[in-house]
GUKE-227380 format. One record per residue (C-alpha): x, y, z. Coordinates in pm, whole numbers, plus 50000, padded with zeros to 5 digits. Each point is the difference from the previous one (the first is absolute). Layout:
% GUKE-227380
SITE    c1    c2    c3
SITE     X     Y     Z
...
This chain:
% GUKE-227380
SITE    c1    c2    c3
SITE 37836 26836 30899
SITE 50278 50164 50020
SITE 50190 50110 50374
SITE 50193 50258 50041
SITE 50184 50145 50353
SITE 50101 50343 49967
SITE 49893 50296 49697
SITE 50316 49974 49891
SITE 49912 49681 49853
SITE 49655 50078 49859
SITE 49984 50182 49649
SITE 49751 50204 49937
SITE 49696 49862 49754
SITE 49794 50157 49790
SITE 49681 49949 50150
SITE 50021 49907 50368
SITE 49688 49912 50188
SITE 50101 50056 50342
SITE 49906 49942 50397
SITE 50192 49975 50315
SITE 49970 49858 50319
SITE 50125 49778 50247
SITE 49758 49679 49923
SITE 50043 49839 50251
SITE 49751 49677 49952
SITE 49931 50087 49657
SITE 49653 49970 50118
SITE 49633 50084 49869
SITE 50020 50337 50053
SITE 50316 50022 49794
SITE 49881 49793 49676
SITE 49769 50286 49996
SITE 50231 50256 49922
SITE 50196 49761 49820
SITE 49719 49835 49761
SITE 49951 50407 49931
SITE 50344 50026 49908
SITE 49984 49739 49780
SITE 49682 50087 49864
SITE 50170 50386 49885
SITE 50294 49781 49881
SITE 49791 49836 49740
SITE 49767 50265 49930
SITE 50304 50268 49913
SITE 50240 49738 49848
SITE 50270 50046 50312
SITE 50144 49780 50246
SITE 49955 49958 50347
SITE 50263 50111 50295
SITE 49966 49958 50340
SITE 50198 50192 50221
SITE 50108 49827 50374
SITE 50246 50034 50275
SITE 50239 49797 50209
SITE 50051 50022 50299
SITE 49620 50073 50081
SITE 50007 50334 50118
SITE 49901 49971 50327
SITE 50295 49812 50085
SITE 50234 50341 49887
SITE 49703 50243 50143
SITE 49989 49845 50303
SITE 50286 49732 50077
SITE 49889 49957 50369
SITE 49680 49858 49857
SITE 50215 49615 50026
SITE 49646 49827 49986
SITE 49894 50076 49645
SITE 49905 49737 49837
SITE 49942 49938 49633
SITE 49739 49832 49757
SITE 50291 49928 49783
SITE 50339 49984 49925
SITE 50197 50197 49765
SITE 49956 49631 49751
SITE 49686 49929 50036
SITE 49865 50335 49962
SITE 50204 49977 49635
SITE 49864 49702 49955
SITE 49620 50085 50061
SITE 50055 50355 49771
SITE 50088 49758 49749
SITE 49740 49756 50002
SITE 49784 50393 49997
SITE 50171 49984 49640
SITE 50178 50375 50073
SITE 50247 50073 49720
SITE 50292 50197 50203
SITE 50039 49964 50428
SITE 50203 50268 50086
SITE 50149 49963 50395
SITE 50140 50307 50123
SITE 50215 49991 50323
SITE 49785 50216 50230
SITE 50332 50158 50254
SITE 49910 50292 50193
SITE 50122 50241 49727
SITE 49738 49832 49792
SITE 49735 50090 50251
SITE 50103 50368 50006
SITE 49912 50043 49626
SITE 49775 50271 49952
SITE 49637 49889 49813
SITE 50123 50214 49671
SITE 50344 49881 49994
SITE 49874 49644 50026
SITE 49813 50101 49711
SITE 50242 50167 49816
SITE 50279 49727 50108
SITE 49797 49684 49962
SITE 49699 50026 49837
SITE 50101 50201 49680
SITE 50349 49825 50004
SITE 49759 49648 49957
SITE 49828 50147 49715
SITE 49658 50035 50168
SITE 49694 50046 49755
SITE 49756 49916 50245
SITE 50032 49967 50369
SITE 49729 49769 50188
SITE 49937 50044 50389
SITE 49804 49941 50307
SITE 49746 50278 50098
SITE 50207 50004 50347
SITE 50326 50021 49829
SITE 50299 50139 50141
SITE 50352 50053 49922
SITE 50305 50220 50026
SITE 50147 50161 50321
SITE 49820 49993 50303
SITE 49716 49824 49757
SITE 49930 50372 49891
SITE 49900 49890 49631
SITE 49687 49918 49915
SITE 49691 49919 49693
SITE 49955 50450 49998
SITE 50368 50045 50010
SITE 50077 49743 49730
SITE 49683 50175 49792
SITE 50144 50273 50014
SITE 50338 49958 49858
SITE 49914 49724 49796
SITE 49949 50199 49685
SITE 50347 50155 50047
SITE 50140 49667 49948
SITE 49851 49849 49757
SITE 49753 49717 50184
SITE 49649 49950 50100
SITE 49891 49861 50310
SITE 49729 49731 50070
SITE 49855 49990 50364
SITE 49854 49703 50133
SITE 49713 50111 50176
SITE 49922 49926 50372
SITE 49693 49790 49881
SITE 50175 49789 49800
SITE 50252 49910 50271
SITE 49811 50037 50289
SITE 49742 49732 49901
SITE 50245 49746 50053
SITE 50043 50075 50338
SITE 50368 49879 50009
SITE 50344 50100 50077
SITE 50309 49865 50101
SITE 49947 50067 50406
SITE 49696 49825 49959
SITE 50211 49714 49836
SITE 50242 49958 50199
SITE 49725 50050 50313
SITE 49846 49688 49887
SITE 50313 49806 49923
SITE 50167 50075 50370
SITE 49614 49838 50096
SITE 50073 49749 49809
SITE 49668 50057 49792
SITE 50174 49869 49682
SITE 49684 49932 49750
SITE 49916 50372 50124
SITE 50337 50130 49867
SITE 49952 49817 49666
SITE 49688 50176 49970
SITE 50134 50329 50011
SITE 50354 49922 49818
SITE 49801 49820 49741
SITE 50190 49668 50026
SITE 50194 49822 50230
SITE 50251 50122 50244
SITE 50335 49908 49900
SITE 50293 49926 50232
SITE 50318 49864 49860
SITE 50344 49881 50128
SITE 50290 49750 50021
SITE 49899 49690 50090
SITE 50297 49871 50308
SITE 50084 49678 50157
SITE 49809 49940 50328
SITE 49950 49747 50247
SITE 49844 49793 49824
SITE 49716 49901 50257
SITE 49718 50005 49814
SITE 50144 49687 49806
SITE 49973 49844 50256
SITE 49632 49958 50062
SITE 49900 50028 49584
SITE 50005 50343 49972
SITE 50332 50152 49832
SITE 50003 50359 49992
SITE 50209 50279 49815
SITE 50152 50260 50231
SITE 49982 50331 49833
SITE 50250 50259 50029
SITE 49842 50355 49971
SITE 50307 50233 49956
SITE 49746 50389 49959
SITE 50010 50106 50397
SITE 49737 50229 49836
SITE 49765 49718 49803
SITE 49704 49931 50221
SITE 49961 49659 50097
SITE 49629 49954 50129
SITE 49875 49877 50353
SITE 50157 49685 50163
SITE 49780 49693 49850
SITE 49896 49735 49800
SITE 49923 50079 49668
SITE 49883 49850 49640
SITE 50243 50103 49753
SITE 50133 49970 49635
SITE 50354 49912 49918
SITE 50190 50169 49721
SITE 50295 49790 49926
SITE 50157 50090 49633
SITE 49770 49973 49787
SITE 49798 49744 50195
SITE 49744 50084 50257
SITE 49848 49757 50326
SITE 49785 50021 50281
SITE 50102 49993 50341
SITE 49915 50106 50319
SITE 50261 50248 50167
SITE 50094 50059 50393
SITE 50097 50354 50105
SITE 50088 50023 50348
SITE 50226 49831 50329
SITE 49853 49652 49948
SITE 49920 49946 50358
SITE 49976 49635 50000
SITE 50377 50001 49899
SITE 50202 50082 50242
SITE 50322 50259 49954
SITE 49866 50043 49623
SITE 49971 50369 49974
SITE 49778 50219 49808
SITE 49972 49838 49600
SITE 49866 49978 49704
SITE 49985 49665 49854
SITE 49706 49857 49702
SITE 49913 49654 49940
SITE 49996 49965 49644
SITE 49735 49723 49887
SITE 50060 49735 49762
SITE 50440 50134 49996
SITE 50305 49823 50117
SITE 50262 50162 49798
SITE 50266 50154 50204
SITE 50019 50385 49970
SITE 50255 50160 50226
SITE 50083 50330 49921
SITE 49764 50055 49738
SITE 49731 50305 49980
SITE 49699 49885 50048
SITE 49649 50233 50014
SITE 49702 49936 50237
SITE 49636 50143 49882
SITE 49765 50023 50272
SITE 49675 49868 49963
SITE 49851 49996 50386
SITE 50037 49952 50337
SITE 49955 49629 50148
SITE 50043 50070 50356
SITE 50225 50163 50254
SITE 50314 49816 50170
SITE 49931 49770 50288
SITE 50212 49790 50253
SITE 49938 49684 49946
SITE 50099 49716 50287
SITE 50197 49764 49799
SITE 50080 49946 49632
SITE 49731 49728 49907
SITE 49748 50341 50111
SITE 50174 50192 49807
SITE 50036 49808 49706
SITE 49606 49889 49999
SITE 49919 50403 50007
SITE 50237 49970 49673
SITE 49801 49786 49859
SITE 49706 50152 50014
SITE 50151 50352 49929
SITE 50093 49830 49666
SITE 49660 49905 49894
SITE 49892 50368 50077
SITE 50241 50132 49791
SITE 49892 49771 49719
SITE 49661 50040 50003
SITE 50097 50411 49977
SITE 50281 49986 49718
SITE 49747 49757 49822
């Protein structure tokens, strides 16, 4: 796939497939429009490009709005378009003079610049200034520019039942294996892993402490949770700890993964966490031989889930 930040990098093609939208999860509802994308693709001999933003725009829209949170950042949404196998991600930086495009002159200044043959949307599409643009308004000047437009209807998308408020609705609950159902895989949450403690070595149960550097990536409820571990190209269970760790005095809000079966020391490397579910919440424990027998049994949890 191939990324580019601004037009002025993008050249137009001869056949361009195109959608837009913020994507943020990349979930079900999404690879519905998308597998139709791809599907015209093949069918008309073109290639696919998916048109996205950064910042979101609700952050420029409405700045005040500091507790947005966000399925994904800027990465991993590029890397989940990707594994979608879209040929061109174009990213435009959404500023406030980019909001106050009209809906023709984002046609005119985007679409037809792209080289749109065929345009693929939502039925509850909007775009343009003050969202004034919509699937009647890009009918209608459509022919004037040279591309057809593909709705998705409100059956097709609807019957899913999912969007990324209900995602992130579920994740804040901490109902993880309910966010994988609607995202279509796991929840991903990635970071730098950083030197802690080191506590948890000392009753058998080493931990990574994970460095999320997004103020805007979600991180779900404070728990215990069975988890993947994406380390290069190598990937291990564990059982990850979101939360204050209340049995530790001092320690501060975290979070750190045991990774089974590792010992390899991995400071300041990116490491990715799937989610798979939820084990239990945080509890205070009275001493550390509690705490580390509740370990023990969260660990057998976990395996029986990841297995």
């Amino acid at each position: 796939m191939k990324v580019y930040h601004s037009l002025d990098e993008f050249t137009s093609i001869e056949n361009a497939i195109v959608t837009q939208g913020t994507f943020d999860g990349v979930h079900t509802a999404h690879q519905v429009i998308l597998n139709k994308l791809k599907g015209i693709a093949k069918e008309q001999n073109g290639e696919t490009v998916v048109i996205t933003y950064d910042p979101h725009p609700r952050m420029v829209l409405f700045p005040e709005d500091h507790g947005l949170l966000l399925l994904n950042t800027l990465e991993e949404k590029i890397a989940l378009l990707e594994l979608e196998g879209i040929d061109h991600l174009v990213i435009l930086p959404f500023t406030k003079e980019f909001s106050r495009m009209s809906s023709l002159d984002f046609i005119k200044n985007v679409l037809v610049r792209i080289g749109t043959k065929h345009l693929v949307i939502g039925y509850n599409h909007r775009f343009g200034k003050n969202r004034e643009g919509s699937f009647t308004h890009l009918k209608e000047f459509a022919p004037n520019y040279g591309f057809e437009i593909n709705e998705i209807s409100e059956q097709d998308i609807d019957q899913i039942s999912v969007s990324s408020t209900r995602i992130r609705e579920a994740l804040v609950n901490g109902e993880v294996a309910k966010a994988t159902r609607f995202l279509g895989r796991s929840y991903l949450l990635s970071g730098i892993v950083m030197e802690g403690k080191q506590l948890g070595r000392t009753i058998g149960f080493p931990t990574a402490n994970i460095h999320v550097n997004d103020l805007h990536k979600l991180i779900p409820h404070d728990g215990v949770y069975a988890v993947w571990v994406k380390i290069a190209n190598q990937k291990f269970g564990g059982m990850l700890n979101i939360g204050n760790n209340p049995s530790i005095e001092g320690k501060g809000r975290s979070i750190e993964v045991n990774i089974f079966n590792f010992s390899e020391t991995i400071y300041n490397q990116r490491i990715s966490i799937e989610f798979v579910d939820k084990l239990r919440d945080e509890v205070k424990f009275n001493n550390l031989d509690a705490l580390k027998t509740q370990l023990q049994c969260d660990k057998l949890q976990a395996l029986e889930l990841l297995a």
